[in-house]
PAMARVEX-900185 format. One line per 2 residues: number of its first residue (from 1); for each residue x, y, z of C-alpha. Coordinates in nm, 3 decimals. Example, Ala and Ser with C-alpha at 12.3 -4.5 7.8 and 13.67 -1.06 7.14 Angstrom:
2
1 = 1.230 -0.450 0.780  1.367 -0.106 0.714
***
This chain:
209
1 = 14.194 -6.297 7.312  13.866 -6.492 7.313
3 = 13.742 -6.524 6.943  13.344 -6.442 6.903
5 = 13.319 -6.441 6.532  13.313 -6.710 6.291
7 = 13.627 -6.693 6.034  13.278 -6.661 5.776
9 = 13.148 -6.418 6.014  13.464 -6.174 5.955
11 = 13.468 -6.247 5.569  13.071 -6.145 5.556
13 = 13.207 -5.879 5.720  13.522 -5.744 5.486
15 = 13.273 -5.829 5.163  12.970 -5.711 5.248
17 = 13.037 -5.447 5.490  12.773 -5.510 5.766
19 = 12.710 -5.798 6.001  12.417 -5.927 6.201
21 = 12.570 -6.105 6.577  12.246 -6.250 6.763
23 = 12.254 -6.336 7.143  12.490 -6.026 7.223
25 = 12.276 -5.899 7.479  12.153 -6.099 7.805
27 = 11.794 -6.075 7.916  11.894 -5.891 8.215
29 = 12.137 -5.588 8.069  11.896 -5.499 7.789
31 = 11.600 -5.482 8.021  11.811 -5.258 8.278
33 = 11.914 -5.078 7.952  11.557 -5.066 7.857
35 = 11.468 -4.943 8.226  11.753 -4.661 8.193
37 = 11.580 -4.529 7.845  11.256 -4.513 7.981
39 = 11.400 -4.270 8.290  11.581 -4.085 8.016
41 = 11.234 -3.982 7.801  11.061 -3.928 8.142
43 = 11.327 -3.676 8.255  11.307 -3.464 7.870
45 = 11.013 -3.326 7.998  11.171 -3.135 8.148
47 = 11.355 -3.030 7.832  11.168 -2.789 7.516
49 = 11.476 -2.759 7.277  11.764 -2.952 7.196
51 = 12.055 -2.992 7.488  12.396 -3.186 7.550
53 = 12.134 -3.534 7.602  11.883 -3.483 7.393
55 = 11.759 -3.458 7.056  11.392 -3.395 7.041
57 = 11.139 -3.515 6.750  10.888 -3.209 6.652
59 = 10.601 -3.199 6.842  10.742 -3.274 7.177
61 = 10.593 -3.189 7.496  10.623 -3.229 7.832
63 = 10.240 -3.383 7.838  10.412 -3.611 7.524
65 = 10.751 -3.654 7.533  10.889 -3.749 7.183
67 = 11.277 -3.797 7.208  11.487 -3.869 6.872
69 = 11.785 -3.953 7.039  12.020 -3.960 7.344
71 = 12.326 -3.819 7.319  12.630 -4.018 7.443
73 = 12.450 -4.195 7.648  12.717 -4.432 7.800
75 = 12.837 -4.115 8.017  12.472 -4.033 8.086
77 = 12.390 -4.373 8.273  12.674 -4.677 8.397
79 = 12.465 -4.972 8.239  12.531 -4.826 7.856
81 = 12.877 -4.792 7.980  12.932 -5.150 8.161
83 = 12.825 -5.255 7.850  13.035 -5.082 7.585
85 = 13.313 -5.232 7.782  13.212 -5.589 7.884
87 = 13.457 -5.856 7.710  13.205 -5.990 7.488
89 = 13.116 -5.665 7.299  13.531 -5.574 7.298
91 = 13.590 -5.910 7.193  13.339 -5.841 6.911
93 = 13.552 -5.549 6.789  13.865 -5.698 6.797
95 = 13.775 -5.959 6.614  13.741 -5.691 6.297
97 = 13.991 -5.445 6.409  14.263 -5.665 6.599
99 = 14.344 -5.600 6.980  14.347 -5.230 7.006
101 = 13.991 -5.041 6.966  13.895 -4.669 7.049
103 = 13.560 -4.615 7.145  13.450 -4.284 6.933
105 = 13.090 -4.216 7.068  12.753 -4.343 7.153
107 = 12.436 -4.264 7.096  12.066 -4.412 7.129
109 = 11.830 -4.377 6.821  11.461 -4.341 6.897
111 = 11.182 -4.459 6.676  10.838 -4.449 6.915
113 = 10.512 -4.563 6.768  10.331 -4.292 6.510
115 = 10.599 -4.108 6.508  10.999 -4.084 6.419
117 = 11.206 -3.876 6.191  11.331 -4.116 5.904
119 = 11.750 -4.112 5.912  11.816 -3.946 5.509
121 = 12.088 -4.212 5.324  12.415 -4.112 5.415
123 = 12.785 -4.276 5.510  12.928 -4.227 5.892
125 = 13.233 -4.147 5.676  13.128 -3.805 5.582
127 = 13.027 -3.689 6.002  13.387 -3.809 6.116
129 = 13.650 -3.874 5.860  13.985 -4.057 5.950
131 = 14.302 -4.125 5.786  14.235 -4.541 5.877
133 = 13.900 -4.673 5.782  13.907 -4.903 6.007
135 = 13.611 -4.751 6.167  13.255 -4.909 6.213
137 = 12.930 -4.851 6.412  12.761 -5.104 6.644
139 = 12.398 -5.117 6.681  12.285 -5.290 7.015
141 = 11.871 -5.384 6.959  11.710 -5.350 7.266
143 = 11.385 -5.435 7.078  11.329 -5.644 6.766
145 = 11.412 -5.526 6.411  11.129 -5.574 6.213
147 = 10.976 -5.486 5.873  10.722 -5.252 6.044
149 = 10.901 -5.054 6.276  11.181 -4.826 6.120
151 = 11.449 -5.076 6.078  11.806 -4.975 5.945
153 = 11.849 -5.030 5.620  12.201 -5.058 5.398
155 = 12.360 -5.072 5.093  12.592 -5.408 5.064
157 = 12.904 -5.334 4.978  12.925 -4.969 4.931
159 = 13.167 -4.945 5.170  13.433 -5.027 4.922
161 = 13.276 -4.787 4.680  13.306 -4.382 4.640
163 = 13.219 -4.128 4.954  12.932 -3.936 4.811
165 = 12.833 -3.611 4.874  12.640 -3.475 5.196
167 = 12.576 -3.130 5.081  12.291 -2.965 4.958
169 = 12.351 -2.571 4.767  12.682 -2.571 4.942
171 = 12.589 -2.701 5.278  12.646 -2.982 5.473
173 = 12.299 -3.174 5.528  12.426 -3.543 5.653
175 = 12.213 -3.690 5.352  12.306 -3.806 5.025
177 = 12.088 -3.661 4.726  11.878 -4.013 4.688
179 = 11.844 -3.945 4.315  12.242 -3.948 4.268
181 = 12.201 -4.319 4.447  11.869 -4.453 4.305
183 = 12.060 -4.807 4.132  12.241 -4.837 4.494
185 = 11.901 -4.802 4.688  11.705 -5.051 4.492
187 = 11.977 -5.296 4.644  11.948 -5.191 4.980
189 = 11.837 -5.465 5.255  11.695 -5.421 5.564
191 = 11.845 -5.577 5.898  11.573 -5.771 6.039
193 = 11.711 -5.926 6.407  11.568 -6.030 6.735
195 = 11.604 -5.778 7.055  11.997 -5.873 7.231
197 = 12.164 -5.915 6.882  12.387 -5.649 6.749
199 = 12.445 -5.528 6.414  12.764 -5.388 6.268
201 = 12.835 -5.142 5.962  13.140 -4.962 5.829
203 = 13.181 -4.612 5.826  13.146 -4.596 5.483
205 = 12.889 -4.827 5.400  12.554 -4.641 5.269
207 = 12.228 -4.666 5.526  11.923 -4.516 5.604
209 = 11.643 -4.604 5.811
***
């Protein structure tokens, strides 16, 4: 098994609970990727309300498509899906996780200019628990992360902390109560990368965007 990741890379990794890889992504795959996305928010307007691809923003219309996300969208078009399972992004995984890695799901977040729903603080830990947590999310940038356009934002090192709660009055929200978190958020950096890098995060390390 080709290594990708530095031996510091991996212990960033197990401390802080998040990593930054740049050069992931060739020139070539994220601008077919790119191309792909762009056919995918053409095609919702055809859509009103929420469906099996699509999770709209408010406001959306067919004159002005505004798309939140795309659901699974490596079995919606091949190029997410060549990618997902190229050797370099694998070999990425198994550098954290050892030889054998289950894909879980996919999904591509939307943030569009003058508009985009912010994404509440919260822990991946509390949408799909497991009895392993050896579970964490990639994020592949097709466009640079900057300071003024929505970037993700997390919490070092929560992931070896508590699972808070993601209920409001009883009922599941996805969002952690910020006040309950307000010494943790004051820590919380942003990840600032070029378009082709990919970050990574454990399931339960706190972020928000």
């Amino acid at each position: 098994m080709n290594r990708i990741l530095s031996s510091a890379q991996v212990e960033q990794y197990r401390e802080e609970g998040y990593l930054i890889v740049e050069g992931v992504v060739d020139d070539v795959t994220r601008q077919r990727m790119k191309n792909a996305l762009a056919e995918l928010v053409d095609k919702s307007r055809a859509v009103s309300v929420h469906d099996d691809i699509y999770d709209l923003e408010p406001g959306h219309t067919a004159q002005e498509p505004r798309v939140r996300r795309i659901k699974k969208p490596h079995e919606v078009n091949p190029v997410f899906n060549e990618f997902l399972y190229s050797e370099k992004f694998k070999a990425i995984t198994q550098d954290l996780l050892g030889e054998s890695v289950r894909l879980h799901g996919s999904k591509l977040n939307l943030k569009a200019p003058h508009f985009g729903s912010p994404v509440e603080w919260h822990q991946d830990w509390a949408f799909y628990p497991h009895t392993n947590d050896d579970v964490l999310a990639l994020g592949v940038l097709l466009d640079d992360f900057t300071p003024d356009n929505g970037p993700m934002m997390v919490v070092p090192r929560t992931h070896s902390g508590p699972t808070h709660d993601h209920h409001h009055d009883g009922v599941f929200v996805g969002a952690i109560d910020p006040r309950h978190i307000a010494r943790e958020i004051s820590q919380a950096v942003p990840l600032l990368a070029k378009a082709g890098s990919v970050t990574l995060h454990h399931a339960r390390l706190i972020h928000g965007s």
